[in-house]
C-alpha positions as CSV (number, residue, x, y, z in Angstrom):
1,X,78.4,-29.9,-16.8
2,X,75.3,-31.6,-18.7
3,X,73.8,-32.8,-14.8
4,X,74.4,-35.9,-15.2
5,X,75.7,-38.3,-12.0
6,X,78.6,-40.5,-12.0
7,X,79.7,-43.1,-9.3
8,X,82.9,-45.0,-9.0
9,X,83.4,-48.4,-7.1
10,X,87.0,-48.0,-5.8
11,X,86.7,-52.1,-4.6
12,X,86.2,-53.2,-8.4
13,X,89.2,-55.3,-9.7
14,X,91.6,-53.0,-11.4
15,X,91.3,-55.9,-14.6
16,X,87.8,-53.9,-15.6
17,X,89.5,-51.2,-16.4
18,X,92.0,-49.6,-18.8
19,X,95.6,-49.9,-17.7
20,X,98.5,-48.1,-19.0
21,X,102.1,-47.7,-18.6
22,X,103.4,-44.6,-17.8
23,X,107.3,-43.8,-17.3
24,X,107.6,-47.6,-16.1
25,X,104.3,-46.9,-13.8
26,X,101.3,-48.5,-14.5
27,X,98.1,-45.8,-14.2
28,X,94.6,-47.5,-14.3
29,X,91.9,-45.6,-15.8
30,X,88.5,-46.4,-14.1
31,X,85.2,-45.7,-16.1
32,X,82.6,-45.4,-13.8
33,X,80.8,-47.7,-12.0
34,X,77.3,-46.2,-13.0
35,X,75.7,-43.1,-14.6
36,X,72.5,-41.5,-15.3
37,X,73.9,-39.7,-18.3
38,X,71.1,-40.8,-20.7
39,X,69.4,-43.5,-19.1
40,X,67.5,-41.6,-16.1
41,X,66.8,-38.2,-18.5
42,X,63.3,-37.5,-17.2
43,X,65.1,-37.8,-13.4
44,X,68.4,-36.0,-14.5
45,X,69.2,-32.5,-13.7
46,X,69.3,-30.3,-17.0
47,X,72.2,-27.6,-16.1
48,X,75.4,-28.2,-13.9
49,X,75.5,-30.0,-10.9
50,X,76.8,-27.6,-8.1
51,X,76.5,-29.9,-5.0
52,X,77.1,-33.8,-4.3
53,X,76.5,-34.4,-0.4
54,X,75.9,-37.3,1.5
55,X,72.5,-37.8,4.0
56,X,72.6,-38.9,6.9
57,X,71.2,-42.8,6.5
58,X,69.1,-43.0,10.4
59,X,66.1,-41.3,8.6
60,X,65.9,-43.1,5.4
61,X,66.7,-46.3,6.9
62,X,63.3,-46.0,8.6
63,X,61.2,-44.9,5.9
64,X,62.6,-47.1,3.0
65,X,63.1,-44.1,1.0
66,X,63.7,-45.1,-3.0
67,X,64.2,-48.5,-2.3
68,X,60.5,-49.6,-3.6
69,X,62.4,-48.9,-6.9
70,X,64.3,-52.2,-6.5
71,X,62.7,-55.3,-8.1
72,X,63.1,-58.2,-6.1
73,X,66.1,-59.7,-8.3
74,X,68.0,-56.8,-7.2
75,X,67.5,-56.8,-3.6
76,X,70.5,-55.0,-1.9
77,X,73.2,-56.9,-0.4
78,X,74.3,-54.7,2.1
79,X,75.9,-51.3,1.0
80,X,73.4,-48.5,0.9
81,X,73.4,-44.8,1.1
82,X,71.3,-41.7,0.2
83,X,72.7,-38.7,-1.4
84,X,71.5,-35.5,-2.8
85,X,72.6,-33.4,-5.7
86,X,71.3,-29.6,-6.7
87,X,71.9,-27.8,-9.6
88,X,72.3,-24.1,-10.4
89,X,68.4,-24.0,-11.2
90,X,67.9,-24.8,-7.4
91,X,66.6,-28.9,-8.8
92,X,67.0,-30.9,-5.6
93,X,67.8,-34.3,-6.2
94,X,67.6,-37.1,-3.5
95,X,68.9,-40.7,-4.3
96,X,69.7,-43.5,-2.9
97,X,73.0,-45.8,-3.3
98,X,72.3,-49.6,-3.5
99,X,75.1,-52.6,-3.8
100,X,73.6,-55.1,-5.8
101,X,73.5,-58.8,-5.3
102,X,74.5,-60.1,-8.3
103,X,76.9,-58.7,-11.1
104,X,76.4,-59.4,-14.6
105,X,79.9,-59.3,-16.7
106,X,77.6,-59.1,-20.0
107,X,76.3,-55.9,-18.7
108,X,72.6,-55.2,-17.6
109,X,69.8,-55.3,-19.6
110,X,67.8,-53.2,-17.2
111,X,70.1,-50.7,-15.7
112,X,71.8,-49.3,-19.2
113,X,74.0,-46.8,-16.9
114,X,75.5,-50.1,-15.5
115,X,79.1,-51.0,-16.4
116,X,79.5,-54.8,-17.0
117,X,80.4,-56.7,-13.8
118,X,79.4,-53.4,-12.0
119,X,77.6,-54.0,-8.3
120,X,76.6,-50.1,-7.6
121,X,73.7,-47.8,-8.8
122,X,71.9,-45.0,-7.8
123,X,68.1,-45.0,-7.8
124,X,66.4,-41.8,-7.6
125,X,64.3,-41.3,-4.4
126,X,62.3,-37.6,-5.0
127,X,63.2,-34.3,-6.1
128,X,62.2,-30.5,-4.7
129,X,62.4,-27.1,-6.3
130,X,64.4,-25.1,-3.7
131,X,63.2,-22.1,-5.6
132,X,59.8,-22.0,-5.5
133,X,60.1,-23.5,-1.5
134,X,62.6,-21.5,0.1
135,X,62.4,-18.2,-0.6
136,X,59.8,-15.3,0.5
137,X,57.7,-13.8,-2.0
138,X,59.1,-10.4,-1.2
139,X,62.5,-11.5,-2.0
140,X,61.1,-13.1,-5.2
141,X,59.5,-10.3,-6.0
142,X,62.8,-9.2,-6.9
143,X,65.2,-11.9,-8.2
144,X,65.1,-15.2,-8.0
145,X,68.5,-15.9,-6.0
146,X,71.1,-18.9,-7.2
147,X,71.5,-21.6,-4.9
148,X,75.2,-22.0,-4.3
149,X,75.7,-25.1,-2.1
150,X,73.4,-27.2,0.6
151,X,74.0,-29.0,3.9
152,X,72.1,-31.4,6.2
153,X,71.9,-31.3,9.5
154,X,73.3,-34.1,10.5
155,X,71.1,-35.1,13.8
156,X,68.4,-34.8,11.9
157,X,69.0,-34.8,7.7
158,X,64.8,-33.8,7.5
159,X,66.1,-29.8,7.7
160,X,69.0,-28.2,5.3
161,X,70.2,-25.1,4.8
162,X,71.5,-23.7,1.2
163,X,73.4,-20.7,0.5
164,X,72.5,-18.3,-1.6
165,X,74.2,-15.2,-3.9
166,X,71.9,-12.6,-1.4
167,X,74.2,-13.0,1.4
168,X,71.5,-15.0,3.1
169,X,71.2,-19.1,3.9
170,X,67.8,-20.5,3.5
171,X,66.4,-23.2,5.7
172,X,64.4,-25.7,4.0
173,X,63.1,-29.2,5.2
174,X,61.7,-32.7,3.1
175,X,58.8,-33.5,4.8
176,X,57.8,-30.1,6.4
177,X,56.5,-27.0,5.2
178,X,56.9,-24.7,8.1
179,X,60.6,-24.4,9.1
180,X,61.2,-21.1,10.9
181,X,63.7,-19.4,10.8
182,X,63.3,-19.3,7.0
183,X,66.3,-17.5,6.6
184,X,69.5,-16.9,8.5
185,X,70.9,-13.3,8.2
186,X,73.8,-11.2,8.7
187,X,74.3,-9.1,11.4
188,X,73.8,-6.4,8.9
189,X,69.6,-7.1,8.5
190,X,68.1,-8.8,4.7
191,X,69.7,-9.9,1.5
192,X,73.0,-8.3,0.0
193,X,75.1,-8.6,-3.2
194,X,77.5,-11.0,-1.2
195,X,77.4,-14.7,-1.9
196,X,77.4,-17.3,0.6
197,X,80.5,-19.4,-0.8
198,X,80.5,-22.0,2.1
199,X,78.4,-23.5,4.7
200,X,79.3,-26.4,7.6
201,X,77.2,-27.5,10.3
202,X,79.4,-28.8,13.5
203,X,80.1,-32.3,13.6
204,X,79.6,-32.8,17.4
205,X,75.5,-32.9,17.5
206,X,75.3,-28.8,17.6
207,X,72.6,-27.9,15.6
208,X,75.1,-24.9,14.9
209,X,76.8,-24.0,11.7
210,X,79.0,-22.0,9.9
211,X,78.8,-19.7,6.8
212,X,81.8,-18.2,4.7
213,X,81.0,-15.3,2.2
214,X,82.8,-13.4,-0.5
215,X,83.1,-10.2,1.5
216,X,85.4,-12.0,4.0
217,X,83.0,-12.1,6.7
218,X,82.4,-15.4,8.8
219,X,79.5,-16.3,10.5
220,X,78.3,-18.7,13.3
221,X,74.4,-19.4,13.7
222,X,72.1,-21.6,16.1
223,X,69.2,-23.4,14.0
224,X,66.5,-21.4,16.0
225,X,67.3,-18.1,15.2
226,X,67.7,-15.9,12.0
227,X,70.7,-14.0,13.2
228,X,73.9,-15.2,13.9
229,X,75.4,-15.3,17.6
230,X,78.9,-14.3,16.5
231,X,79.7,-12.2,13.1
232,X,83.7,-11.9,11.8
233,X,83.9,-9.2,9.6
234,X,87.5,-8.4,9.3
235,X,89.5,-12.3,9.7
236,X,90.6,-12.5,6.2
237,X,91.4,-8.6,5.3
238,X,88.4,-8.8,3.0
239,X,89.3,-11.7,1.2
240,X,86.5,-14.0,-0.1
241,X,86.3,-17.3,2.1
242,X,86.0,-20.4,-0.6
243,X,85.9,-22.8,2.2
244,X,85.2,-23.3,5.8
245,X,85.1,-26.8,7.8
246,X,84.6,-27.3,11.7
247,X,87.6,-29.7,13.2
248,X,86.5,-33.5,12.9
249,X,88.6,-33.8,16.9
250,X,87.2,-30.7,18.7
251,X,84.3,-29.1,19.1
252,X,85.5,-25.3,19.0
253,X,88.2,-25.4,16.3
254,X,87.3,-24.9,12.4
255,X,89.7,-24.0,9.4
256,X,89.1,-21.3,6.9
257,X,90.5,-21.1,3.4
258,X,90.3,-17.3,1.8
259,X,90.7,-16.7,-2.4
260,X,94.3,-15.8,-1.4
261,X,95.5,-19.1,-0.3
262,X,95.9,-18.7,3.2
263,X,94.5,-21.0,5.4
264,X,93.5,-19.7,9.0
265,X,93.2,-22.3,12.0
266,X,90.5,-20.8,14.7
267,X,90.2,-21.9,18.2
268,X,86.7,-20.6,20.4
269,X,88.4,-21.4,23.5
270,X,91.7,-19.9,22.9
271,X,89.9,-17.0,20.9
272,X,86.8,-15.6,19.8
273,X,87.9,-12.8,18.1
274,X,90.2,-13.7,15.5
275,X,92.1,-16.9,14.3
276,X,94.9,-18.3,16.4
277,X,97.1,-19.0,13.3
278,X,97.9,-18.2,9.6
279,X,99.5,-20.2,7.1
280,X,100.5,-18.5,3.4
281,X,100.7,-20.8,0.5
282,X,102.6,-19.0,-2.1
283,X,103.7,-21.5,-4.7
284,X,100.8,-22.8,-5.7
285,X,96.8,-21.4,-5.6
286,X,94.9,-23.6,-3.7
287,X,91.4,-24.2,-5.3
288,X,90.0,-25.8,-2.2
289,X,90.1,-27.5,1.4
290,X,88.9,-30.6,2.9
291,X,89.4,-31.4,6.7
292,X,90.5,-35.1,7.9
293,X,90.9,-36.6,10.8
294,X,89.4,-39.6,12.9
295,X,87.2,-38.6,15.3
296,X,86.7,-41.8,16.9
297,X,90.2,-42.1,18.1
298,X,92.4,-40.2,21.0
299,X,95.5,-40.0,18.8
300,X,94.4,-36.5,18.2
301,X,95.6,-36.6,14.3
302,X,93.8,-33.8,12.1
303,X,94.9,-33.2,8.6
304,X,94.2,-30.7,5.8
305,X,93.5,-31.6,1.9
306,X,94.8,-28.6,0.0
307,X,93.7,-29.0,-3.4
308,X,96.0,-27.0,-6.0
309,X,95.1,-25.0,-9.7
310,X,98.4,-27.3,-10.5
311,X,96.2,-30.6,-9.8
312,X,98.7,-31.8,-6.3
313,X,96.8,-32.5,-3.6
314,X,99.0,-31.5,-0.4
315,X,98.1,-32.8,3.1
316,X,99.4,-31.0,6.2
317,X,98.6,-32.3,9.5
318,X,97.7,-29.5,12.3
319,X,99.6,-29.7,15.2
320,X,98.5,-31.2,18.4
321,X,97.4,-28.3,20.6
322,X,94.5,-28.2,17.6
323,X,93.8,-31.5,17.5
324,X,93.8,-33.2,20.6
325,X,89.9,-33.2,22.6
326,X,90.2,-30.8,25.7
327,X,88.5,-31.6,28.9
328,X,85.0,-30.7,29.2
329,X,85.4,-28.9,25.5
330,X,81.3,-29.0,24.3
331,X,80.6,-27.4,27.4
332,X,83.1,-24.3,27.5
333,X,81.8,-24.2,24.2
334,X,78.1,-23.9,25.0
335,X,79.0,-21.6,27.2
336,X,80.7,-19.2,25.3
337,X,77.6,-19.5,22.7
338,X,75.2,-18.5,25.5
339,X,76.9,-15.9,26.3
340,X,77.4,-14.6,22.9
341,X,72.9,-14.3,23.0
């Protein structure tokens, strides 16, 4: 809540950390592996953190971003990855993830945010003001709006998209000023009192994407134009979506979690007017969902996080007729998107 960034280094040995036994089980308790809590305070967001997400690493790879940071004692030994974290002032933050070459067990003199013995830190790479870049002046004029979450596109991690409380999802780019469309809109026309909870962009190279909203609506847009191709109004009876993912295994299947718990498994192919399954989960409000699978094999296993008010984490696996790739899938997709123009 104070902005701050943590990072934790699962592959540390478990003898760096507090261990405890529990009802004959022994729980370790892993401080993290670095922080900027204090150390990076002219660089550190000032208000909570409402996003974490990872950057695609082809682009920064390139241009080096962050790394000129490094002092040639600290040269990175392999493991490196940029992330970016905005706050609820709309604070960008971009940084990069370095494994260092050599671990100290005293603790660093230079990095203070360090544990001791602790071979991972961030270093900050550049920071935007999504406020002041990505809205119009005529919706400024107004309100500012509140950022909610952000997403790269993930062919080319240069452009993002971030919803917002007004209903709409802006369209925002590093390195470039002009980035039409500079909003994506409902159906409907401009901004509305309706937040957009949830945002995904398809994992398969589409530069399409998904956005779930607190009125229950669900919507599918292209990158190159402001409206979306498909609009789902009625799906979840009205009930807010908290979550929204596209399949990891096929290109026209995505999972949608509304504020009621139930969890509603869409297929394009099958149908483009409403979901093709419903699951209730009555025991327990879930909080959130996360979609799993490996995309790179033809096993065709998917699974689904659930996490729980009650702290479980349940993971259900989906059943093959939505996992498994169909032949010539991307294309009956593309298809159907060109005809929805």
């Amino acid at each position: 809540m104070d902005g701050s960034l943590v990072v934790w280094d699962l592959r540390e040995d478990s003898r760096m950390h507090h261990c405890m036994k529990l009802n004959e089980t022994d729980w370790i308790f892993r401080a993290p592996t670095f922080s900027t809590d204090g150390v990076l305070s002219s660089l550190n967001h000032t208000c909570p953190v409402l996003a974490i997400e990872p950057v695609s690493t082809s682009v920064y790879k390139e241009q080096n971003y962050g790394l000129s940071h490094l002092s040639s004692q600290e040269e990175m030994s392999g493991l490196s990855f940029q992330i970016a974290s905005m706050d609820e002032n709309g604070t960008l933050n971009l940084w990069v993830a370095v494994e260092l070459q050599k671990v100290d067990l005293a603790g660093s003199q230079s990095d203070l945010g360090l544990i001791p013995g602790g071979k991972v830190k961030l270093v900050h790479s550049s920071t935007v003001q999504l406020n002041s870049s990505l809205f119009p002046k005529d919706i400024l004029c107004l309100r500012t709006p509140q950022t909610l979450n952000i997403k790269f596109l993930p062919s080319n991690p240069n452009h993002f998209i971030v919803g917002t409380d007004i209903g709409v999802v802006s369209h925002g780019a590093r390195h470039d000023l002009r980035v039409p469309p500079k909003l994506f809109k409902p159906q409907q026309g401009g901004p509305r009192s309706i937040r957009a909870n949830t945002v995904d962009f398809s994992p398969f190279g589409k530069p399409i994407f998904l956005v779930g909203c607190s009125d229950g609506s669900i919507r599918l847009h292209q990158m190159t134009s402001e409206h979306p191709l498909i609009q789902w109004n009625d799906s979840t009876n009205g009930q807010p979506v908290i979550a929204l993912q596209w399949a990891l295994t096929r290109p026209a299947v995505f999972f949608v979690l509304d504020a009621s718990s139930n969890v509603y498994i869409w297929d394009l192919l099958e149908n483009d007017l409403c979901p093709v399954a419903k699951q209730i989960i009555q025991s327990d409000k879930v909080m959130t969902m996360v979609v799993l699978g490996e995309p790179e094999k033809t096993n065709g296993l998917l699974g689904i996080a659930l996490a729980k008010e009650s702290g479980i984490i349940d993971i259900q696996y989906v059943k093959k007729r939505w996992a498994l790739p169909q032949s010539e899938e991307s294309e009956k997709l593309q298809l159907l998107l060109q005809q929805s123009l």
